[in-house]
Every structure is written in structure tokens, then in C-alpha cells.
N, C-alpha and C positions, 0 to 999 in steps of 0.2 A: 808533544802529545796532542793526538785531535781533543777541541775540545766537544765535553760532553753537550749531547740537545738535552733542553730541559725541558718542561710541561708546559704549553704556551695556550690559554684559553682561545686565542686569538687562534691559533690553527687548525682550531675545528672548521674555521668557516672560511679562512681565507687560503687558499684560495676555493673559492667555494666552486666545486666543481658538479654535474650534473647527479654525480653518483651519492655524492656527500647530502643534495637537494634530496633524494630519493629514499637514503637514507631514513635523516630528519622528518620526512613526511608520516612515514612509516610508524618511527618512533613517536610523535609529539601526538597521529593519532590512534596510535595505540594506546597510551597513558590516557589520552582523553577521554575516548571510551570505554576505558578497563572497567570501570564504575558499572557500566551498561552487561557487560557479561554475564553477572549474575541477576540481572534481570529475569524476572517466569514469563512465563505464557500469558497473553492478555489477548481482550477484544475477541475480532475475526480468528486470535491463532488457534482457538479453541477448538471452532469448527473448519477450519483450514486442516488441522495437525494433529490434536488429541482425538477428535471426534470424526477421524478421515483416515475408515480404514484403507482406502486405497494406497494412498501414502505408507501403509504401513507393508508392505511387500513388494521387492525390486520388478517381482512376475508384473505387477501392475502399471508397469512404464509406457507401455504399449496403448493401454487400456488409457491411460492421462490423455495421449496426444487423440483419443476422442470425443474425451473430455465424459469417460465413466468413471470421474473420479468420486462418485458416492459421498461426496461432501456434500449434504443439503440445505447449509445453513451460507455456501459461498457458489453457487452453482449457474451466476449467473455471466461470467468471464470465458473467454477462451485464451487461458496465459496457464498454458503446459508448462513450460522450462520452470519456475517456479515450483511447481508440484514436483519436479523431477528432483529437481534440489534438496528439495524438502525429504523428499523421498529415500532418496539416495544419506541423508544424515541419519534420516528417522533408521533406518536397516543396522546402520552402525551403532551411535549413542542412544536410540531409543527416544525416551521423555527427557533428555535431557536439554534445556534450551540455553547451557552454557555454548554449546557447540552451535546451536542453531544460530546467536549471537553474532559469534566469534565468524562465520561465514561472512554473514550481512557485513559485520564490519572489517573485513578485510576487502571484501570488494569496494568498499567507500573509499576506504583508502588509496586501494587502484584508481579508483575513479579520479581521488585528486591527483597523482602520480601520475595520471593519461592528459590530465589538462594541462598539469606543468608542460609537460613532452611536447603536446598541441602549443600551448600559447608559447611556446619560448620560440616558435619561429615565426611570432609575430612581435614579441615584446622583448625588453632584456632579459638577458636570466633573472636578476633579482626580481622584478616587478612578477614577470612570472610565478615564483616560487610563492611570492605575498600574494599573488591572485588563489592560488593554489591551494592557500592555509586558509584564505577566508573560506574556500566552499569548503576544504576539510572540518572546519569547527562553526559554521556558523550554525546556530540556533534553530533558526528557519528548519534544516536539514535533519535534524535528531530524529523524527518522528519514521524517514525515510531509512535513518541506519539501525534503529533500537528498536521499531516495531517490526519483529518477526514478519507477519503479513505482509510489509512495505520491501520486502524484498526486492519482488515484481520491481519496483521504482530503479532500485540500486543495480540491477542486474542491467534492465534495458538501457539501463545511462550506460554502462561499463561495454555491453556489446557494442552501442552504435559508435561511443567516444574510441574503442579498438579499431573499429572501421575506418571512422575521419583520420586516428594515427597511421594506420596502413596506406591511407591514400596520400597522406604526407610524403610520404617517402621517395627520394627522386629516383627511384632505380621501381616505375610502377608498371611491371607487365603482367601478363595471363594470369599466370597462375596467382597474383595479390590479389587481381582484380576478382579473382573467383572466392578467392577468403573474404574480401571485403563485402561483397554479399551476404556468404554464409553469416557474417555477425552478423548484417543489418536482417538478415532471416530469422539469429537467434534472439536477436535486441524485439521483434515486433511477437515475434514465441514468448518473449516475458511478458510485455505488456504493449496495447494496441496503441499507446502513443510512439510506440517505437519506428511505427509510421512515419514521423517528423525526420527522424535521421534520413530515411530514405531521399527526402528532400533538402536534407543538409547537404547528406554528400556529394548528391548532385548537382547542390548549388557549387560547394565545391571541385568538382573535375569541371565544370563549365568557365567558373573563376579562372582555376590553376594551373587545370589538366584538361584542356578544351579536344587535344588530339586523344585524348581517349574515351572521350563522351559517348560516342554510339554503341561504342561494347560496350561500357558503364549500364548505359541506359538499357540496353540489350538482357543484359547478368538480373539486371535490377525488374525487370519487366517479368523474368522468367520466374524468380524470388519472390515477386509479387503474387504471379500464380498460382505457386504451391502452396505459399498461406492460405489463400483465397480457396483454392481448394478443401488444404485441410480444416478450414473454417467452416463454409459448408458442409462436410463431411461429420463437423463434431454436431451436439446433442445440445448447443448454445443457442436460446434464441437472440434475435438483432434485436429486439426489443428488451429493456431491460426494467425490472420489477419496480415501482416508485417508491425505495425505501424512506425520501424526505420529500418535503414537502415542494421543493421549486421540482420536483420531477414532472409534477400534475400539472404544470403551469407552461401555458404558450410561450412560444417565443416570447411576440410582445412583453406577456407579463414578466418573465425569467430577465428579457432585456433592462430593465428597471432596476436590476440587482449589482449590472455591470461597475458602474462606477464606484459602488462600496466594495465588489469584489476586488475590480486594480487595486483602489486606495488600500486593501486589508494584504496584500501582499507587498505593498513599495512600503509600509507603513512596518512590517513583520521585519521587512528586510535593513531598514536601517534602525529598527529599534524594535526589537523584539524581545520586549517585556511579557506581554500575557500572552501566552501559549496553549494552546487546544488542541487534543485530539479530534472533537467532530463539532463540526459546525454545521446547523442544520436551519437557518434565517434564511428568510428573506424578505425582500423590499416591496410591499405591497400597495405603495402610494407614492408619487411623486411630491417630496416634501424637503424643503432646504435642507435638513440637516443628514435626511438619510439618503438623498442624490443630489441635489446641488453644490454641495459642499466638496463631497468627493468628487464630483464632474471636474470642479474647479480645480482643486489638486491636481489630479490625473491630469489635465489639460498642460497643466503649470508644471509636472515634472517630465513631461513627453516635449513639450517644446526646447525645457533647458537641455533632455539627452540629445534631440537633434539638432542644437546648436553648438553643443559640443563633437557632434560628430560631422559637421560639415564648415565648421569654422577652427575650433581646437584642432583635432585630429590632421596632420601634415596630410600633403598629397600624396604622398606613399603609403599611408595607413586607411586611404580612402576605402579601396576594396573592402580589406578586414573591416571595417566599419561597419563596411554596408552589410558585410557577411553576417556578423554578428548583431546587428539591430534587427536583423531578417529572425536570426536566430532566437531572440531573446521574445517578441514581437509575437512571432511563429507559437513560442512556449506558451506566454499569455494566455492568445486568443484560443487556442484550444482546451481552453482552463474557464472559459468565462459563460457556460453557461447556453451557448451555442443551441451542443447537445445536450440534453439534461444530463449532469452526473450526480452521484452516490454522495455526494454532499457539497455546500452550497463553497466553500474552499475547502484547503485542506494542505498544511503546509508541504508533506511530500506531494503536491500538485508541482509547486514549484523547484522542485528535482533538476530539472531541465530548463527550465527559461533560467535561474540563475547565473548557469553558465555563460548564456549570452552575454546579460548585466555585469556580470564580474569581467567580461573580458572588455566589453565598453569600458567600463571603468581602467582595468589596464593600460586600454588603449589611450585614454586621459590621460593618467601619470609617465606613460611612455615619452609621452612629448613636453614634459617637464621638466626645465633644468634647475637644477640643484647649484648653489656655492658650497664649498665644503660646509661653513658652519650652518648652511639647510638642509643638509644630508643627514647631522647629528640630530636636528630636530625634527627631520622624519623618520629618520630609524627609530627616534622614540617615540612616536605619537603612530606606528606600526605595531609597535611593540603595546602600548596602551588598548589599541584596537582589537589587537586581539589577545588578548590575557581578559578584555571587557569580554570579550564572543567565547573564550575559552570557558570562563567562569560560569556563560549562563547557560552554554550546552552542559558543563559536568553538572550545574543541579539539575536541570530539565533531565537530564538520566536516571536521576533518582524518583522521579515522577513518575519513570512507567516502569518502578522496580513490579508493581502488579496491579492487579488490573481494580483493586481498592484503592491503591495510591493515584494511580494515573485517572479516575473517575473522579475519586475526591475532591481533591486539586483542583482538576479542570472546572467543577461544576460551580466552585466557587468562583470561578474566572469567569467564563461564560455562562451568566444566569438567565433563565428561560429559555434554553436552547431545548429542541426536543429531545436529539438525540441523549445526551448528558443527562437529562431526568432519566429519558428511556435504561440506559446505561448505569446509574443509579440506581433503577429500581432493578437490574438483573441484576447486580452487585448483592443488591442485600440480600435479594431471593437465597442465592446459589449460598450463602451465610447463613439461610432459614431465617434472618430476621424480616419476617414476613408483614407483621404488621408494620414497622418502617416501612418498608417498601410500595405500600397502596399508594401514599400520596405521590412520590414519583411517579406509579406506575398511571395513577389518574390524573397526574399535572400531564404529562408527554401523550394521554388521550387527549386533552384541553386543547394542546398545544397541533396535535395532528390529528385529528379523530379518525383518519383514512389508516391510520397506523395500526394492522393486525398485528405484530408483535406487541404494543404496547397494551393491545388489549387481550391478547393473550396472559402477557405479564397481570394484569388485573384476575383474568380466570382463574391462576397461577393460586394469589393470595388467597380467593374466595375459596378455592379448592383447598388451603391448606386449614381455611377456617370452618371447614366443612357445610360452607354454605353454597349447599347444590343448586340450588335457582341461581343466584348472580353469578355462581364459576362457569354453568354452562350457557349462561345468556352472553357473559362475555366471548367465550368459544366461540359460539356462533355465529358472531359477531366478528372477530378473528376472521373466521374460515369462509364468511360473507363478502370480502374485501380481497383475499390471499387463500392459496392451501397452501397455509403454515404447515411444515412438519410436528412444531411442537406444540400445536394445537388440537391437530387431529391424536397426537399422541398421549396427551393428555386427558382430554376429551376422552380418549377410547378410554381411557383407566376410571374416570370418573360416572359414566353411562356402566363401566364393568362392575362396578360398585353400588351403584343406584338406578338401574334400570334391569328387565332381564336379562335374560344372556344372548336370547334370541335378537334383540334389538341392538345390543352392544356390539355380537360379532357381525350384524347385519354392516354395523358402521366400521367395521374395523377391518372385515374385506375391502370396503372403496376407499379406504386409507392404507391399504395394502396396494393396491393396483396401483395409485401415487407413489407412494413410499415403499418399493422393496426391498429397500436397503436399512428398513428400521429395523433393529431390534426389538426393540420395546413393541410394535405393533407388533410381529411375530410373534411375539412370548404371550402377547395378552390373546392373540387366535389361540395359541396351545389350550390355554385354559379356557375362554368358553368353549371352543371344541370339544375339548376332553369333558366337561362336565356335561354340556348337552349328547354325550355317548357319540359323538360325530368319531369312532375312534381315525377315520381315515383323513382325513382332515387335518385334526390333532400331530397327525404321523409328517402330512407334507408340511404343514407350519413348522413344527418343530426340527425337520430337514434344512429347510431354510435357514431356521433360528443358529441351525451348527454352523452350517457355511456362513455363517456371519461372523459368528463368534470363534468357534472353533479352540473352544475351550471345554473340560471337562466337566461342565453344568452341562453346558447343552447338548453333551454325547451320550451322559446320563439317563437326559431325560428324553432323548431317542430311542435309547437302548429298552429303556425301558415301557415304552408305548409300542415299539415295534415287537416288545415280547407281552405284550399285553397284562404286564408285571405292573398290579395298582400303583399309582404313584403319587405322592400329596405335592399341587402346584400351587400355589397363592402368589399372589398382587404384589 
């Protein structure tokens, strides 16, 4: 009789084949993240997704790629695919951000599934698959798979790392090379660092694929184009609004920040204890502890990577060396401040340079010989590594269950940041705990006084306390520095209440001409209209107020201004 197979734990993995890799990856970050799915809505995703109706109708896809996407509160990006995404869930599950989750993180998952693919024709399979689980679960990375908003990050990693695998492939004609484009098209469509690939994969066919460089460059040049075009074409200015504070600041001075910024990402990445959504410092004085120190790290961990890449690393791993130091290097500096960005780090910054670092790192242990009994003591001390990294992404999951927990948390980690108060005190707002909410709302003035949300948030309280003089000193003050929307929106309700009506809709048309996509300004035209007898007026604002809403209030109150049917409207 044959004899019976029994259950052998050992079979799952050996022999471990790429499918069984693929598998595993799937699974280990599926459970990891399951935590995250029931995560709500936070931050940016408010006015990205709850507060964007454009997103909320497929007719409106068109209308994203020129960027009338009627978000007011995120309007300063030209990253369409994102919105499309968004779009395309919002039409199906609606409010629901189970689904919205479950997206984000199945392309993470892709994404580690795409580096395995990638790195295993540089490294062996196993090392590959352990490079592949640190970007899958490391910590660092949470913010880029569980914040709804950070889509953008996961999307353009996932198009351009599609691209680099296609170019992999030794069978590379026409028709790849014309898909390998279109990702690196749709990867710079999610987000404008997706620019970088374009010079990866170039560095790539020049490396690997030399005889098909000038179509490469050719495909890619035309690619480049039509972005460029549809760039100018959209409603984006190149200039981008200084939400923090190093945005105000010169090169020079922003330069100053460099070295604490390396040091707060190599420092995240092999210990990443205290974690943040927004980081809003910076370095205003050359002083030992907040740039010399870091200068000296940084100095000190950049010379051991290039001794390991030009001394460890065999001469057959030379190239990929170089490939990926270019790569990781690449990631960095476009992270540092260069340009001003949206905030002063920000752990999905480093989305992309990771990959580099992780594959350096690979490329280390590649040329590693083991005896069997060091094989035992590094599959454990793999194993220790990441069950440590697994552990502190699944509580970091639990931090951005909402956008109370994920504020909270953070503010006690990062104290005196501006944003964090700022974010604090919209927290308590939107909760009506209004008096909590001043001293945030006046520490994050202290902290940025150029900050018109922060001082709106101030207006916000005084308004709720019905102290007319400081709610509209603050406004003004607001709308001095920015035209906030929710300033002027505010404002306009506040002036509708305490000033006449003549002077309130005076203000509430040139917050009109800004803002035609507000509701709330429309509704508040209906009424001083309607009450100063403007009936004609009263009839085009409230036309507008439908086509916004396109709900049965505001068909109502059409209906009945257009039949000159009395109607009672209030605040």
C-alpha cells in the first residue's frame, strides 16, 4: 500500500517557490493590516473625499484630469489618478472608508510582491522575499498605507515599480516598451515625484538595456509631454500656498534643516519608536545639537553605506549597487527641502527612497556566507526583526483608527509642533469643545502667526463665544495672509448676523467670485437676497445652491422663490 503523506509544517516553505513567496506576502500583509480597515476618515481625507463633491459622480472624471475637482481645502496638487480612484470607490460604497482602506492596502501589498519580482534578479530568493517583508510591515511605511489621502504615495510607487518589472523582462520589444511608459505616465498622474522612476528606468535600460535606450528615451520624452501639457492645461498653480513654516524660508535658511531632516529618517528607519503624522519644525540657528550632531551622523552613516557598496558588495553586484545608491540617494534629496514642501518630513516621504536602502541592504547580506549553524541564528534573528516591525506597525494602525486618536497620540509625541496644536484645535472644534480648543488654536498662532487656518480656528471659538470683535478680527486677519474658504465662509455667517445685510451680501458676492463651489456662501446669498427683496438674485443663488447640492432642500427652496411662494430661510 502507498504509504499515506502526512501534514509536514516544513512544506509550506520548502521548497519555497516564487508562488508560495507571493502567496505569504499577501497573507502576512493582509492580517497585518486587517486592524487598519476599519479605520474612518481622517486629516486631508475630509476635504479630499467627504467634502469633494466632484469625486462624488463618475460624469466628473473628465473634469479631475483638469483639475475642477472642487476640493477647496486640497487644491493645490495636479495628481488626477488619485481622485479617479477615489472616485471610482466613492460611486460604488459611497462613505464607506472600509473599501477605501482595503484599496490602499492591497496595492502595498502589490508593491512589496513587485520588489520581490524586481530584487530576486539581483539577490537570492530568500533575501529577496526578507527585503520584501521589511518594506511590507515596516513602520516607517503605515502612514503611506492607512492614510486614505497617502494613496497618491502607494499608487506612484506601484505604477513606476510595474514599469521597472516590465523592463525586466528579457523578451523587451515595442509594444512593453510603450506600456512601460504609459505606467511611468500613470505613476507621475498620481504624484509628481513619480518623475524619479522616469529616471530610474532610464538609468535602467542604459545599465541593462543599452540597445533599446533611444526608443526608451524617445517613448519617455513624448510621456513627458503630455504630462506637461496636461499640467498646464489644469487650474494648478506652480507655486504652492506656504501651509508651514520652512515654506517662507530661503533656500539658505531651509538648508539648515538638512541634516536633522536625513538624521529623522535613517533614525525612523531603524527605530522607529515615535511616530507622526505632520511635522512642522524647523531649524532656525546653527547650534550643536540641532545641526552638528546630525551633520555628524549622516556624514558617519553615508560613508559606512559606501564602503559597503564598494568594498563588501562582489564585482558582479557592482552595477546594482550603483543602481540602487543612485536610487535611494535620488529618494532622499528630493525629500530635503530643496523645494519647499507641505511639511518639514513626513514618513510617507520616504515611500520611495526605502526601496533603494532595502535593496542596499540586500545587496549586503547577498554576499554573506552562512555555516549551517549561522543560517539557524539568522533565520531567527529575521524572524525577531520582524515580529519587532510587525508589532509596531499593527499598534501604529490603531493610532489613525480616527482623526481624535491619531491627533491625540501624536501631539503627545511631537510637542510644539504647529501643525499638531493646529490639528488639535480642529479636532476639538468639529467635537464643539470649543473652549478647549483656543489654547491650541492660539499656541499653533504663537507657533506660525503667518498661519490663516490657525487663525481662522481662533475666529472659529470667538464666533462660537459670540464675541463679535475678536471672531472677526481674527477673520480678517485669516483672509490678510490667504482666501481661506472657511473663513470667508464663516465670516460671511457672522457679518450676516451682526452687520446689515447690505454689507454682508456685499462680502458674500467677492466670496462668491472665489468660491463657487461653496454651499454655505450660496445659501447665506439666498437669504440676504431674499430679505433685501433682491427676488432675482435670491433665484440665481439659490440655482447654484441646487447644482451643488441637488438635494430636496435646495429644489424646495427654488421652487419656491421661482413661484414667488413666501418662504422662511434662516442661518
Amino acid at each position: 500500500m502507498p504509504k499515506e503523506e502526512t501534514f509536514s509544517f516544513k512544506n509550506l516553505f520548502v521548497p519555497l517557490t516564487t508562488k508560495k513567496i507571493i502567496v505569504f506576502i499577501f497573507l502576512i500583509g493582509f492580517v497585518l493590516f486587517f486592524n487598519s480597515l476599519f479605520n474612518g476618515f481622517v486629516l486631508d481625507d475630509n476635504g479630499q473625499i467627504l467634502n469633494n463633491n466632484s469625486i462624488h459622480s463618475l460624469f466628473n472624471i473628465i473634469d479631475i484630469f483638469m483639475n475642477h475637482i472642487h476640493a477647496r481645502e486640497v487644491d493645490n496638487y495636479f495628481r488626477p489618478l488619485p481622485i479617479v480612484f477615489y472616485t471610482i470607490i466613492y460611486s460604488i460604497f459611497q462613505e464607506n472608508s472600509f473599501f477605501f482602506h482595503l484599496v490602499q492596502v492591497l496595492f502595498h501589498i502589490s508593491n512589496a510582491v513587485l520588489i520581490f519580482l524586481i530584487f530576486k534578479k539581483f539577490l537570492k530568493q530568500h533575501i529577496a522575499f526578507f527585503i520584501a517583508l521589511i518594506f511590507l510591515i515596516h513602520p516607517i511605511n503605515v502612514e503611506a498605507v492607512v492614510y486614505i489621502s497617502g494613496l497618491q504615495d502607494v499608487l506612484f510607487v506601484f505604477f513606476g515599480l510595474l514599469a521597472l518589472y516590465l523592463l525586466q523582462n528579457d523578451s523587451y520589444k515595442l509594444k512593453r516598451i510603450i506600456f512601460v511608459n504609459i505606467f511611468l505616465l500613470f505613476s507621475i498622474f498620481s504624484k509628481e515625484t513619480g518623475a524619479l522612476f522616469f529616471v530610474i528606468c532610464f538609468m535602467y535600460v542604459y545599465l541593462f538595456r543599452k540597445n533599446k535606450l533611444l526608443l526608451h528615451s524617445v517613448l519617455s520624452l513624448v510621456v513627458g509631454l503630455i504630462y506637461l501639457a496636461a499640467r498646464l492645461m489644469s487650474n494648478v498653480p506652480f507655486r504652492n500656498i506656504p501651509v508651514v513654516p520652512i515654506m517662507r524660508l530661503s533656500l539658505p535658511e531651509r538648508a539648515m534643516s538638512i541634516p536633522a531632516i536625513i538624521f529623522y529618517y535613517i533614525k525612523t528607519f531603524f527605530y522607529p519608536k515615535n511616530l507622526a503624522a505632520a511635522h512642522a519644525w524647523t531649524i532656525r540657528s546653527i547650534q550643536i545639537n540641532t545641526f552638528f550632531m546630525p551633520l555628524l551622523f549622516d556624514v558617519l552613516f553615508f560613508l559606512i553605506l559606501f564602503l559597503i557598496c564598494f568594498l563588501v558588495i562582489k564585482k558582479k553586484y557592482c552595477i546594482p549597487g550603483i543602481f540602487f545608491i543612485i536610487w535611494f540617494i535620488l529618494g532622499l534629496t528630493i525629500h530635503l527641502q530643496l523645494f519647499p514642501l507641505d511639511m518639514t518630513v513626513a514618513d510617507r516621504f520616504f515611500y520611495f527612497p526605502i526601496i533603494g536602502l532595502l535593496a542596499l541592504i540586500g545587496l549586503f547580506l547577498n554576499n554573506l556566507k552562512f555555516s549551517r549553524s549561522d543560517r539557524y541564528v539568522s533565520i531567527g534573528l529575521a524572524v525577531v526583526i520582524l515580529t519587532a516591525l510587525a508589532i509596531r506597525t499593527f499598534v501604529r494602525n490603531t493610532n489613525w483608527y480616527s482623526q481624535t486618536t491619531i491627533v491625540t497620540h501624536d501631539e503627545r509625541v511631537e510637542k510644539n509642533d504647529y501643525l499638531l496644536e493646529l490639528l488639535m484645535s480642529t479636532d476639538l472644534i468639529q467635537h464643539g469643545k470649543f473652549t478647549e480648543a483656543l489654547p491650541y488654536a492660539r499656541k499653533a498662532v504663537a507657533l506660525y502667526p503667518q498661519s490663516w487656518i490657525a487663525w481662522g480656528n481662533v475666529g472659529l471659538v470667538y464666533q462660537s463665544q459670540n464675541d463679535y470683535r475678536h471672531a472677526k478680527q481674527a477673520y480678517l486677519q485669516s483672509l490678510s495672509i490667504a482666501n481661506y474658504y472657511l473663513a470667508y465662509e464663516n465670516l460671511a455667517l457672522l457679518l450676516l448676523n451682526n452687520e446689515t445685510l447690505t454689507t454682508a451680501r456685499n462680502f458674500i458676492i467677492k466670496a462668491n467670485n472665489l468660491y463657487p463651489n461653496s454651499e454655505k456662501l450660496w445659501y447665506y446669498r439666498i437669504i440676504t437676497s431674499y430679505k433685501l427683496g433682491d427676488n432675482l438674485d435670491a433665484i440665481y443663488a439659490a440655482k447654484q445652491y441646487y447644482i451643488l447640492r441637488q438635494d430636496q432642500e435646495s429644489y424646495t427652496i427654488l421652487y419656491y422663490l421661482q413661484r414667488n411662494i413666501p418662504i422662511n430661510i434662516t442661518e
